[in-house]
Backbone as CSV, one residue per row, in Angstrom:
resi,resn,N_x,N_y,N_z,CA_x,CA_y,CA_z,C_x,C_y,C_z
1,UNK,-98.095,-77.740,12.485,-97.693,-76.951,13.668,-97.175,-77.893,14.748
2,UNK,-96.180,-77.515,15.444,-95.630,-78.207,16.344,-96.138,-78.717,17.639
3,UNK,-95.811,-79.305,18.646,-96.743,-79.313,20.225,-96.072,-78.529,20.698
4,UNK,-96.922,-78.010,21.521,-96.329,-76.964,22.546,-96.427,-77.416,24.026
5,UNK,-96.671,-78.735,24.171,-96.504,-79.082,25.420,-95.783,-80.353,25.884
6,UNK,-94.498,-80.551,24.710,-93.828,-81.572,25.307,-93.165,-81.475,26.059
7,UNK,-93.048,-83.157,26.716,-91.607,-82.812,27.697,-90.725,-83.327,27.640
8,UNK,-89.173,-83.081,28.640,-88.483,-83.871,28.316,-88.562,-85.482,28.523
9,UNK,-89.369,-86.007,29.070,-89.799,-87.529,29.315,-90.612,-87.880,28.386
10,UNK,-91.172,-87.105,27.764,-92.058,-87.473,26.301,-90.748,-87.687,25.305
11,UNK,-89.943,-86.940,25.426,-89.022,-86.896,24.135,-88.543,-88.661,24.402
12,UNK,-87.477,-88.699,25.590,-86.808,-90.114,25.983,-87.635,-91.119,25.995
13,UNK,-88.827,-91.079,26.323,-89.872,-92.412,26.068,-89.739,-92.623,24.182
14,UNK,-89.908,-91.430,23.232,-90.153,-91.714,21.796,-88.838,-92.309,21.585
15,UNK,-87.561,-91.474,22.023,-86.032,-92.021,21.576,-85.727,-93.406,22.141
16,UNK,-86.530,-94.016,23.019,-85.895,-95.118,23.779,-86.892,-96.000,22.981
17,UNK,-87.818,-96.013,22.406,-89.324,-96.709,21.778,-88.416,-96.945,20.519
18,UNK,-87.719,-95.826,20.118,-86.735,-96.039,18.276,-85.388,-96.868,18.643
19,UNK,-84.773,-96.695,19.683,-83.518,-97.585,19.650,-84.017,-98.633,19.920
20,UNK,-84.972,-99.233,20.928,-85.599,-100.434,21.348,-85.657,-101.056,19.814
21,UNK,-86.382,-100.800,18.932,-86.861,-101.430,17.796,-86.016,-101.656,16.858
22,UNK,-85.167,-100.426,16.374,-83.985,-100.250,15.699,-82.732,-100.212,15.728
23,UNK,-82.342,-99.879,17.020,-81.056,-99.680,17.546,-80.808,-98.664,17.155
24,UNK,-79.692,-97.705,17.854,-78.960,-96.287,18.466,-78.487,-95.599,16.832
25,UNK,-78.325,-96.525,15.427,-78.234,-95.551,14.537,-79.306,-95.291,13.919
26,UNK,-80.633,-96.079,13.940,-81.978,-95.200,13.748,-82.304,-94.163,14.433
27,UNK,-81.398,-93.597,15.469,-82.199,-92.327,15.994,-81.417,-91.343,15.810
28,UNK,-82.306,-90.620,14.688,-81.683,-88.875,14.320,-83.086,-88.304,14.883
29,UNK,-82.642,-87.003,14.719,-83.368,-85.741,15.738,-84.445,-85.588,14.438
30,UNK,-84.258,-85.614,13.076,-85.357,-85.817,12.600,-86.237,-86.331,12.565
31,UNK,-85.553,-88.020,12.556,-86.852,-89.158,12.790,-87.483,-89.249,14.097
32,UNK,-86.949,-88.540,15.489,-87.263,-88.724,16.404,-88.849,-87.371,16.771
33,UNK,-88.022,-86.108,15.951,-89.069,-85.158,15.565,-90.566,-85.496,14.743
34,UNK,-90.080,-86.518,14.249,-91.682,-86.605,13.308,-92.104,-87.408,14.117
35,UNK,-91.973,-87.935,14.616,-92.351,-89.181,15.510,-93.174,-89.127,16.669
36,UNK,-92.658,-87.456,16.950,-93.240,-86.753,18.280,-94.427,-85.801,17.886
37,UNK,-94.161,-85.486,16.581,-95.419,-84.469,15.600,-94.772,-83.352,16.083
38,UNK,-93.085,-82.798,16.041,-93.105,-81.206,16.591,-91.732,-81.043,15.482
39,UNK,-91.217,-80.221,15.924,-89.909,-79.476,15.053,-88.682,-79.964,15.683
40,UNK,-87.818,-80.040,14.671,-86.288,-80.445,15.495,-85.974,-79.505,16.478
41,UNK,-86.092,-78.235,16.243,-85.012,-77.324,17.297,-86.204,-77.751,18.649
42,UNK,-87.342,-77.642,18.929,-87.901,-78.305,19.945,-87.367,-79.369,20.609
43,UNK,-86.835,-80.790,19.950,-85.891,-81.293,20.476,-84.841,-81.326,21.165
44,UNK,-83.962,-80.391,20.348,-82.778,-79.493,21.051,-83.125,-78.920,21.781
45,UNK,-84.217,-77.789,22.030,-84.591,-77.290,23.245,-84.447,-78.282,24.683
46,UNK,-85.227,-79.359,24.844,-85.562,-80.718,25.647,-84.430,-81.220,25.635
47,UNK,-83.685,-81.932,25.037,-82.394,-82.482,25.370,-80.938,-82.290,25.020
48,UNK,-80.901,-81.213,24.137,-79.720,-80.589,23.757,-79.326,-81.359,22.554
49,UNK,-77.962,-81.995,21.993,-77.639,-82.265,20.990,-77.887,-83.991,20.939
50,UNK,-77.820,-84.547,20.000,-78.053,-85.924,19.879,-76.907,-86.890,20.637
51,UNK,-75.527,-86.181,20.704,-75.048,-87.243,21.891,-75.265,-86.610,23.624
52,UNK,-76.180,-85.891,23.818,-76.849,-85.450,25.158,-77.846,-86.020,25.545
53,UNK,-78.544,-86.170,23.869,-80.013,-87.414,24.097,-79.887,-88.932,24.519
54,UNK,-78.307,-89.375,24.308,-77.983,-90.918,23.909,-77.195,-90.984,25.235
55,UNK,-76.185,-90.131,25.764,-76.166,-90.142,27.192,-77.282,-90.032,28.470
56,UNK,-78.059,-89.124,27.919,-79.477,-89.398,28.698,-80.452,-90.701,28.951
57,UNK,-80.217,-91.168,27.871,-81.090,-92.517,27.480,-80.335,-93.674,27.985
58,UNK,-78.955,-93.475,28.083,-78.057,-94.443,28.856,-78.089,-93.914,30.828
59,UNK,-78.430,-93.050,30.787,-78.418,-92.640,32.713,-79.954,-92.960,32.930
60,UNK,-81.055,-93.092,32.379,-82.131,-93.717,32.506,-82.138,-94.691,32.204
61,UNK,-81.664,-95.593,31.748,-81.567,-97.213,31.327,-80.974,-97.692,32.625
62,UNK,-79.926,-96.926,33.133,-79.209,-97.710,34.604,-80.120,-97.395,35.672
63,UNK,-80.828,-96.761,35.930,-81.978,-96.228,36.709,-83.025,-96.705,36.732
64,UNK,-83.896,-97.180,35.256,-84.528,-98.260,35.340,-84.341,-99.741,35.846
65,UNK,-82.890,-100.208,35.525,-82.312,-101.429,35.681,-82.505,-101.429,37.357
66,UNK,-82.105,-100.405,38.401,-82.040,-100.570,39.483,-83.076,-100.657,40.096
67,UNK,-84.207,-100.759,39.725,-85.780,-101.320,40.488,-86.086,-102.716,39.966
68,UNK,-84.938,-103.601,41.011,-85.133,-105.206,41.164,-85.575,-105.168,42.656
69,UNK,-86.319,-105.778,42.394,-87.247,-106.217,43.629,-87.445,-107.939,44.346
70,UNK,-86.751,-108.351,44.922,-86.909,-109.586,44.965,-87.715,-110.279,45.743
71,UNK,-88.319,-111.207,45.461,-89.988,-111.912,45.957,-89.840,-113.180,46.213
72,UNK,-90.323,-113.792,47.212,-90.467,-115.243,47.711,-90.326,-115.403,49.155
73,UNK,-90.014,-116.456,49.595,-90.337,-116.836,51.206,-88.476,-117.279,51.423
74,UNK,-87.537,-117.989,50.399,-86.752,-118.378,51.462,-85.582,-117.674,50.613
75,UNK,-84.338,-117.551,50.387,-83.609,-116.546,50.116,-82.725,-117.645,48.321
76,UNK,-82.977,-118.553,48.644,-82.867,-119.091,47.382,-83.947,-118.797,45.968
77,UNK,-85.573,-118.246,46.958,-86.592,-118.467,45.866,-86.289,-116.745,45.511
78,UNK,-85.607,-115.636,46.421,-85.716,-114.295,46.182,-84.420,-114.354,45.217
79,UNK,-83.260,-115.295,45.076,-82.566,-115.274,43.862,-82.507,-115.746,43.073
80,UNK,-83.228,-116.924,42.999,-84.222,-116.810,41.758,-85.059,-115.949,41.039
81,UNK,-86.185,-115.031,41.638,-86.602,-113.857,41.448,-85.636,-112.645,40.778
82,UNK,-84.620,-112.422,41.310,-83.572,-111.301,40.831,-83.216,-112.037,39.733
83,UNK,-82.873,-113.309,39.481,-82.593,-113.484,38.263,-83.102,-113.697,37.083
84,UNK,-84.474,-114.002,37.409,-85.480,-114.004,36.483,-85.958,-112.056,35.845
85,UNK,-86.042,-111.675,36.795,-86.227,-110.465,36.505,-84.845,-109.464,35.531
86,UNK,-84.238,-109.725,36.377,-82.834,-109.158,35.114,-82.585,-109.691,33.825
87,UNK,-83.289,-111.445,33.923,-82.766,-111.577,32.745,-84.061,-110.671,31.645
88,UNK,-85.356,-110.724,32.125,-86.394,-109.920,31.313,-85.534,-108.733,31.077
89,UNK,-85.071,-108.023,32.454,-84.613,-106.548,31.592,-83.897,-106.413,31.059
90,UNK,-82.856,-107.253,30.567,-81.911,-107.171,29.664,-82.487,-107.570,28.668
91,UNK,-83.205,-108.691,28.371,-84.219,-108.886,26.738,-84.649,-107.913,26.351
92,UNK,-85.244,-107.284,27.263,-86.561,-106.213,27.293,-85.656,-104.983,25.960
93,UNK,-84.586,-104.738,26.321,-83.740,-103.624,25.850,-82.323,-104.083,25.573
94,UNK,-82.130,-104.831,24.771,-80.557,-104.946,24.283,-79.525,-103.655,23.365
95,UNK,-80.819,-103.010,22.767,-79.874,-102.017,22.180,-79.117,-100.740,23.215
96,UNK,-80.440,-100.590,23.700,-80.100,-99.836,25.118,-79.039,-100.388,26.318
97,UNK,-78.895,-101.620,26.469,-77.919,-102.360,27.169,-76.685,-102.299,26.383
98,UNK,-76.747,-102.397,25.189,-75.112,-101.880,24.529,-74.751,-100.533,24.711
99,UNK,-75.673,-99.750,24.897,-75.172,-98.406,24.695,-74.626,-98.185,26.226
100,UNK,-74.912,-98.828,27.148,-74.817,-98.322,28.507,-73.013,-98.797,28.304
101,UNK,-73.192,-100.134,27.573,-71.865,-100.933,28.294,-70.714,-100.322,27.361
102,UNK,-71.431,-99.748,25.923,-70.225,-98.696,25.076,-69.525,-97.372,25.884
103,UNK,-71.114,-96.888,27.000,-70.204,-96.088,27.580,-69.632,-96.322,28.951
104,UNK,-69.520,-97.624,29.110,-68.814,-97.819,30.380,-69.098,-98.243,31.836
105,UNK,-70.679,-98.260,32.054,-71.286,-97.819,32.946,-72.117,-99.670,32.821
106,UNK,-72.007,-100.326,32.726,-72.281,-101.906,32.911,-72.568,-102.028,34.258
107,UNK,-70.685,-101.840,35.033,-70.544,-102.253,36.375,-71.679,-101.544,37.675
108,UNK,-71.992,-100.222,36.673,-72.922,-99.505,37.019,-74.407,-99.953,37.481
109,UNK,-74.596,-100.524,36.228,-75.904,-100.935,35.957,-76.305,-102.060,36.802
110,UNK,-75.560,-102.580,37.111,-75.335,-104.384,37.387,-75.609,-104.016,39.201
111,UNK,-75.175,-103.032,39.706,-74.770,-102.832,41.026,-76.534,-103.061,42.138
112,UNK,-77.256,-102.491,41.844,-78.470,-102.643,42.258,-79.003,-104.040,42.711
113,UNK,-78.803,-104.810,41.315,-78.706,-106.265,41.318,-77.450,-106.817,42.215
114,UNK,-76.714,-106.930,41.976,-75.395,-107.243,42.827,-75.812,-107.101,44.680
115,UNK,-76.399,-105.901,44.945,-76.825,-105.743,46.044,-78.207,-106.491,46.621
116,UNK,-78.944,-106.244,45.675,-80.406,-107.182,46.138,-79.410,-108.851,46.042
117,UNK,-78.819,-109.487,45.349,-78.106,-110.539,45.346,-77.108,-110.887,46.798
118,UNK,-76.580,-109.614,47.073,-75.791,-109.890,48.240,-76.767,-110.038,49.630
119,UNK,-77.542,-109.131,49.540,-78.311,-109.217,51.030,-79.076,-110.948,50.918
120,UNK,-79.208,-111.380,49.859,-80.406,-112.801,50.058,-78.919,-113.692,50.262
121,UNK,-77.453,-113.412,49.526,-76.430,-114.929,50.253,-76.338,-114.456,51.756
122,UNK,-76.189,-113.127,52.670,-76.146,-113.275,53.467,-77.097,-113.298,54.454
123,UNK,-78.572,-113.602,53.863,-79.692,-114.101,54.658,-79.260,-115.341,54.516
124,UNK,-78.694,-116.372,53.448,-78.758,-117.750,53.309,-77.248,-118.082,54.788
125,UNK,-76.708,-117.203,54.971,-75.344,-117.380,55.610,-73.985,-117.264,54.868
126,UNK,-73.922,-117.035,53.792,-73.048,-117.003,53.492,-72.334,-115.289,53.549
127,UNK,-70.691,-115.634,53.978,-70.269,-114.168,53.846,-68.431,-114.286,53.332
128,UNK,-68.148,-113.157,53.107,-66.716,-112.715,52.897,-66.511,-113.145,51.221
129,UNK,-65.118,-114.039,50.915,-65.127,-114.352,49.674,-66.206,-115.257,49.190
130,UNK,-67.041,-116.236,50.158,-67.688,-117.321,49.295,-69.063,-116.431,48.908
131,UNK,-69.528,-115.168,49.474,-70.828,-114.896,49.392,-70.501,-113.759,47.989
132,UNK,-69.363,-112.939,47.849,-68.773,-112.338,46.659,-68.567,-113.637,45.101
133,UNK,-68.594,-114.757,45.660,-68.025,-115.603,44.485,-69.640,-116.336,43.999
134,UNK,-70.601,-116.079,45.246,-71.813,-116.689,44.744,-72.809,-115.479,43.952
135,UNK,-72.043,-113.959,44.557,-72.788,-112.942,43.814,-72.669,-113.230,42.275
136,UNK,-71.235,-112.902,42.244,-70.709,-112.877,40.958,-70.946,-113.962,39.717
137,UNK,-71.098,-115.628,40.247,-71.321,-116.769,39.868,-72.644,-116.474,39.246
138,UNK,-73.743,-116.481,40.207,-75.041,-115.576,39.530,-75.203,-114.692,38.493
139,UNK,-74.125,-113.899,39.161,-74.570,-112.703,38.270,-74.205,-113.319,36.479
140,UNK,-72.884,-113.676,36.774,-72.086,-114.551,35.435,-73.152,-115.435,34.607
141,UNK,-74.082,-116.133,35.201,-74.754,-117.587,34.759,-76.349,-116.429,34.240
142,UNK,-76.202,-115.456,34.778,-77.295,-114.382,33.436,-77.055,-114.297,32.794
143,UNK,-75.639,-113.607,32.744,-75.611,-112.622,31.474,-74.782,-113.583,30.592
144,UNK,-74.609,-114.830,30.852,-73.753,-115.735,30.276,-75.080,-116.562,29.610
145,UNK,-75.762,-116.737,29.634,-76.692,-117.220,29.546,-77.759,-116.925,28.276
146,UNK,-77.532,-115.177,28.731,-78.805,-114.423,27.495,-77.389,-114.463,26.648
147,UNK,-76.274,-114.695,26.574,-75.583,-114.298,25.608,-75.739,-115.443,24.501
148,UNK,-75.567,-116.676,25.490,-75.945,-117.693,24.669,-77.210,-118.274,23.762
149,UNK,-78.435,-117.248,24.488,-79.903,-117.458,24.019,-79.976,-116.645,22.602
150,UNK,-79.496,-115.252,23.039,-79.108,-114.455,22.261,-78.319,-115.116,20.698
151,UNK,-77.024,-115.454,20.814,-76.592,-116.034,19.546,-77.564,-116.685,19.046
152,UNK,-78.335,-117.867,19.727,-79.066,-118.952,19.259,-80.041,-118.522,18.387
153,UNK,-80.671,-117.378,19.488,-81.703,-116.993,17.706,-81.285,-115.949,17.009
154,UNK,-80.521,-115.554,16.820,-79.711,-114.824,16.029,-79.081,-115.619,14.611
155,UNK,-78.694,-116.954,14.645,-78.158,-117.615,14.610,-78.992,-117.943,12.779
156,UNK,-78.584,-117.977,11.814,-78.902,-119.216,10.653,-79.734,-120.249,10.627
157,UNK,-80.550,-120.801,10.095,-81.335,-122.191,10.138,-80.277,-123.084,10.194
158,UNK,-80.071,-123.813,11.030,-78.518,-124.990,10.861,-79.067,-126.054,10.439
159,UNK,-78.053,-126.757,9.750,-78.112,-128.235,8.814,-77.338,-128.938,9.045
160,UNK,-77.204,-129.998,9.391,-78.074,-130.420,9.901,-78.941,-129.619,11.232
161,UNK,-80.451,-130.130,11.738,-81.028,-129.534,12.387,-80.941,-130.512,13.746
162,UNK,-81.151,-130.125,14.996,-80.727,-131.066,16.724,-81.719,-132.243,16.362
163,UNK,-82.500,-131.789,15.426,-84.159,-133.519,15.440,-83.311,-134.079,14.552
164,UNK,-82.357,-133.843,13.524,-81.687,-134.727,12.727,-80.326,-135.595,13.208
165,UNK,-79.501,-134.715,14.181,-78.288,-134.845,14.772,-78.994,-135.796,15.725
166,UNK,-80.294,-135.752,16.650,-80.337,-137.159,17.376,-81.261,-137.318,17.506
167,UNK,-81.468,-138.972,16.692,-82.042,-139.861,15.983,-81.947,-140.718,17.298
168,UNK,-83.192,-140.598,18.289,-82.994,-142.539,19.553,-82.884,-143.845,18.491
169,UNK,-83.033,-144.129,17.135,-82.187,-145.203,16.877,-80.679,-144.943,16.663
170,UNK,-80.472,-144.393,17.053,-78.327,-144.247,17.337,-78.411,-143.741,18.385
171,UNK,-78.961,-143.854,19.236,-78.639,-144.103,20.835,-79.785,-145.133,21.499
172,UNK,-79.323,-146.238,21.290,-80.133,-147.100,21.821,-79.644,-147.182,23.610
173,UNK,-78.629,-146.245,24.078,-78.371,-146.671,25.722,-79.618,-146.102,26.382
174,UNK,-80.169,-145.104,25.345,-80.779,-143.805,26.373,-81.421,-143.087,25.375
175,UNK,-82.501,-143.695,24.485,-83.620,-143.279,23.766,-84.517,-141.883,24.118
176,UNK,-84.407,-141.959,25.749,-85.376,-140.460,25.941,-84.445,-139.429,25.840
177,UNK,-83.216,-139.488,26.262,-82.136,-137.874,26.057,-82.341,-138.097,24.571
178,UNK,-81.974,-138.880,23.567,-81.808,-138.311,22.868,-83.120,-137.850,21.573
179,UNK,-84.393,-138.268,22.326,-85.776,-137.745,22.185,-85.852,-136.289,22.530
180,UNK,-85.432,-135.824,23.633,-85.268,-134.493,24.450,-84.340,-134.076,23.742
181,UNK,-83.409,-134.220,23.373,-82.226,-133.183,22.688,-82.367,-133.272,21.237
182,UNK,-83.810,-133.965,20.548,-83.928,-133.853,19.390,-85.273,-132.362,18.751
183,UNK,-85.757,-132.233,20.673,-86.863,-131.352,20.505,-86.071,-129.866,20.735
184,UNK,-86.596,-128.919,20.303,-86.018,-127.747,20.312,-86.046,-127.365,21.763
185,UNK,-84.883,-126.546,22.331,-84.996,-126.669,24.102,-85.719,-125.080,24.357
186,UNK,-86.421,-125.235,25.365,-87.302,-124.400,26.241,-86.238,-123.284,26.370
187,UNK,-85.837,-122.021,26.939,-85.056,-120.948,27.190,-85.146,-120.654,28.642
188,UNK,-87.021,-120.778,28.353,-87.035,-120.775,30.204,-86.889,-121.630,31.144
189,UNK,-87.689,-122.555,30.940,-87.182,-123.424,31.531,-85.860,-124.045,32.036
190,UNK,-84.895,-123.831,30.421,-83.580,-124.332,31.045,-83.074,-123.078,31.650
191,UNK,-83.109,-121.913,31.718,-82.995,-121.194,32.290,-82.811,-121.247,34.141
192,UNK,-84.326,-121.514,34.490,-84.685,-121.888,35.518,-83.814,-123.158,36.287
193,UNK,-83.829,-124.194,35.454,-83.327,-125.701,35.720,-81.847,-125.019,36.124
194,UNK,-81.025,-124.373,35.357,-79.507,-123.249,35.507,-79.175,-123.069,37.059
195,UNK,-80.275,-122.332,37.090,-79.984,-120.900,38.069,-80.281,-121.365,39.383
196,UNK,-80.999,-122.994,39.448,-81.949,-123.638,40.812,-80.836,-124.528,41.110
197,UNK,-80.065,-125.254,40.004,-79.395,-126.341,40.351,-78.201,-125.189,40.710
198,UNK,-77.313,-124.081,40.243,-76.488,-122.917,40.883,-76.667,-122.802,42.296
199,UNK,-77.194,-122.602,42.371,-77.878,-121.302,43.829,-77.970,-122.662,44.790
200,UNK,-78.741,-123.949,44.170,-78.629,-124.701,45.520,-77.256,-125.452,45.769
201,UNK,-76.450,-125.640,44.855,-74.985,-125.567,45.014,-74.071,-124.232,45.571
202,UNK,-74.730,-123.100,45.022,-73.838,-122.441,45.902,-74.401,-121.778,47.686
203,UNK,-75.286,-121.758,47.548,-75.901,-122.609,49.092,-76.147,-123.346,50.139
204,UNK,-75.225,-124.528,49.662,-75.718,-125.411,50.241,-74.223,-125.245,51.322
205,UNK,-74.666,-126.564,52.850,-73.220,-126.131,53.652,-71.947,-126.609,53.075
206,UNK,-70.776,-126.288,53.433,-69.270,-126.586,53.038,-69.385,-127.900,53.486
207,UNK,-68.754,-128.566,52.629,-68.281,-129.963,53.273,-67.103,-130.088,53.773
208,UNK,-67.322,-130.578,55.043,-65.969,-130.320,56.467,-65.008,-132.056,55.434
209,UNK,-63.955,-131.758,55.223,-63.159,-132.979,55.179,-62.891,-133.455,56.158
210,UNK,-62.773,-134.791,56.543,-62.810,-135.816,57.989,-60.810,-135.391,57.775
211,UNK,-60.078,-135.037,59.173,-58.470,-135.235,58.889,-58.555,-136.260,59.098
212,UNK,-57.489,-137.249,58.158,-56.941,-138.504,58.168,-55.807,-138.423,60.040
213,UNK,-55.880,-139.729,60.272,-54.898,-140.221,61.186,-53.761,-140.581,60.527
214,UNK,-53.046,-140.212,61.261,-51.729,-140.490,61.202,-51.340,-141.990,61.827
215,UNK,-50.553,-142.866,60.372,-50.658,-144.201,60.723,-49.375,-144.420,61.920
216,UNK,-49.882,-145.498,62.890,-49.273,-145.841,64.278,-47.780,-146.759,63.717
């Protein structure tokens, strides 16, 4: 026998729990029905047809995305914060992050962030094009970032392996880099190391060029 007291937020929590794990072609209204313990047309009742459920699940994914909250004392440590946090929510849900950006709605998603990002460059002082080029720079060095983390473990066992490619006896200038680039690298950390050495470059004041004199 079916439940008689679902809802529609029970349904999108089970459908967003199956694409999370499987991605957007594991979810039929059947598998999503047993899943819930009720009947398909119950489904349909709650969210209508299966591309009503997958548009739904994409207008709550951008809605979730927009509760960034940024934390710290000086406006470099609160963008750090926004970026640490976005990059979790984009891990958190990649299948769900494709589906948003299949239907278009990225620039969408991104905007929340973009804004908590803009108010901390223009607490730091910055405004007009340089505080738009430090949003965007940010924003770029995320999602540029998980893309690259992303391939990496996605990626084949490679052969040679980085502990084989460097050997500190073939770099005798500089034995510890190539000790460090023989160990498998941190994500977060370099992550962090990214986004601190960014932000305090794109922060920091303009450097005034001295005008040259004009020779006598």
């Amino acid at each position: 026998m079916g439940r008689s007291t679902l809802t529609r937020d029970e349904v999108l929590d089970a459908a967003a729990s199956l694409v999370k794990q499987h991605g957007p072609a594991a979810l039929t209204m059947r598998k999503l029905a047993a899943e819930l313990g009720t009947a398909v047309t119950s489904i349909y009742w709650h969210v209508g047809n299966r591309e009503s459920l997958l548009d739904a699940l994409v207008r709550r994914t951008v809605e979730e995305m927009g509760a960034i909250r940024p934390a710290g004392r000086t406006p470099a440590d609160r963008i750090l914060s926004v970026a640490r946090t976005l990059r979790h929510e984009l891990r958190e849900r990649p299948h769900l992050i494709a589906m948003v950006h299949e239907r278009g709605l990225t620039e969408r998603m991104f905007l929340p962030a973009q804004q908590a990002l803009v108010h901390e460059v223009h607490a730091a002082g910055l405004r007009g094009t340089r505080a738009a080029d430090a949003v965007r720079a940010i924003q770029f060095q995320i999602v540029g970032f998980l893309l690259v983390e992303r391939n990496r473990e996605r990626a084949p066992a490679q052969s040679p392996a980085e502990s084989e490619l460097w050997d500190p006896v073939d770099a005798p200038h500089d034995p510890a880099l190539a000790r460090a680039l023989a160990r498998p690298a941190d994500p977060e950390r370099l992550f962090l190391f990214s986004v601190q050495a960014l932000v305090r470059a794109l922060l920091a004041p303009p450097v005034r060029e001295v005008p040259r004199r004009a020779p006598r």
